[in-house]
N, C-alpha and C positions, 0 to 999 in steps of 0.2 A: 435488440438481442446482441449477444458476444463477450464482451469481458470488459469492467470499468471498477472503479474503486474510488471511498467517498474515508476520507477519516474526521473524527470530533473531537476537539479537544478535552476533554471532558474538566482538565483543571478551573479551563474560563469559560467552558461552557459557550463553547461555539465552534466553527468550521478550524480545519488546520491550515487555514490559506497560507501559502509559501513553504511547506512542507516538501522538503526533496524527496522524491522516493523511483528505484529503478526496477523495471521488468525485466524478468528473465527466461527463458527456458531449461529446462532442467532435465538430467537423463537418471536413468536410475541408478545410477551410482555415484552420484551428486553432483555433476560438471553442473556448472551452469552458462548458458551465455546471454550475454546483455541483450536486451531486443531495444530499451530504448528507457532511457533519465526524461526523468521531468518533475515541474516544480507544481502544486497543486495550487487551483487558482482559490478565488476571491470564497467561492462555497465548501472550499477545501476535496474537490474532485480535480478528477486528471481531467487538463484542459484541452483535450479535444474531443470529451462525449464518450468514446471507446476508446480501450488499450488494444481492441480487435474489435471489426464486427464477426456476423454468422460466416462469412466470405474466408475472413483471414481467419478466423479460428481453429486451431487445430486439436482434436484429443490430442491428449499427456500432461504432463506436468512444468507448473510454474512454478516462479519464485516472487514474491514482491518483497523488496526491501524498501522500510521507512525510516529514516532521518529524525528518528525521534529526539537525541540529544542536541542535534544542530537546530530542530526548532525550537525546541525551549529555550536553547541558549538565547536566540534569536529573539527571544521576547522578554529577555532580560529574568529567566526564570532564575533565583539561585540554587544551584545544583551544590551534589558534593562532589568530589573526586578523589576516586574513579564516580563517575555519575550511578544509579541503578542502571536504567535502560540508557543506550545508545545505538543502536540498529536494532528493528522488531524487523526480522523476517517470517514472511509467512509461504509455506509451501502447499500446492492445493492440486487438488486434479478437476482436470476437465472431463468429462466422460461421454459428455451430449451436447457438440457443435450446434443444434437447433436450438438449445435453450440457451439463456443468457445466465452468465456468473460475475454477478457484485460481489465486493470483496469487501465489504465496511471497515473498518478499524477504530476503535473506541480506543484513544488515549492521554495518561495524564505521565506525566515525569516515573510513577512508582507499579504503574498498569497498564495493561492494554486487553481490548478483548477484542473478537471477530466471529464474526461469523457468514455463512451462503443467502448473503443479500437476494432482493429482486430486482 
């Protein structure tokens, strides 16, 4: 249980391993503050199991921001410039600290989808 996040490459069709991406908390009137960067490991998940468990999780809202342009470049994708995508942020709410919220993210260079994983 608590809050973790999984993204897919979907261009080459596998994990986003080495994908930057940073958590945030957010207020409703859009501050946000960083909770904590990290680099997604080898399955292209945050490497340490949770971003929170039940314990640290709090209702309100987040932010996740992905590093979509730096890992393509990363992997020798050729882009145009200005690229399409270069940061996907996604803002979500928490509502129920007892259940857990995945955060998936499907992306290629020109897309991305998401949705309230398990």
């Amino acid at each position: 249980m608590g809050l973790s996040t999984h993204v897919l490459d979907t261009m080459h069709g596998g994990p986003a391993a080495g994908m930057k991406v940073s958590l945030f908390t957010t207020t409703d009137d859009g501050q946000a503050t960083l909770v904590k960067s990290f680099t997604l490991n080898h399955d292209g998940r945050n490497p340490d199991g949770l971003l929170y468990d039940n314990d640290s999780l709090k209702k309100g809202t987040y932010r996740l921001v992905f590093d979509v342009k730096g890992y393509f470049a990363a992997k020798k994708v050729e882009l145009p410039e200005p690229n399409f995508l270069n940061l996907v942020s996604l803002d979500f709410g928490v509502a129920h600290t007892d259940q857990h919220y995945h955060v998936p993210l499907l992306v290629s260079p020109w897309s991305y989808s998401t949705y309230r994983g398990s």
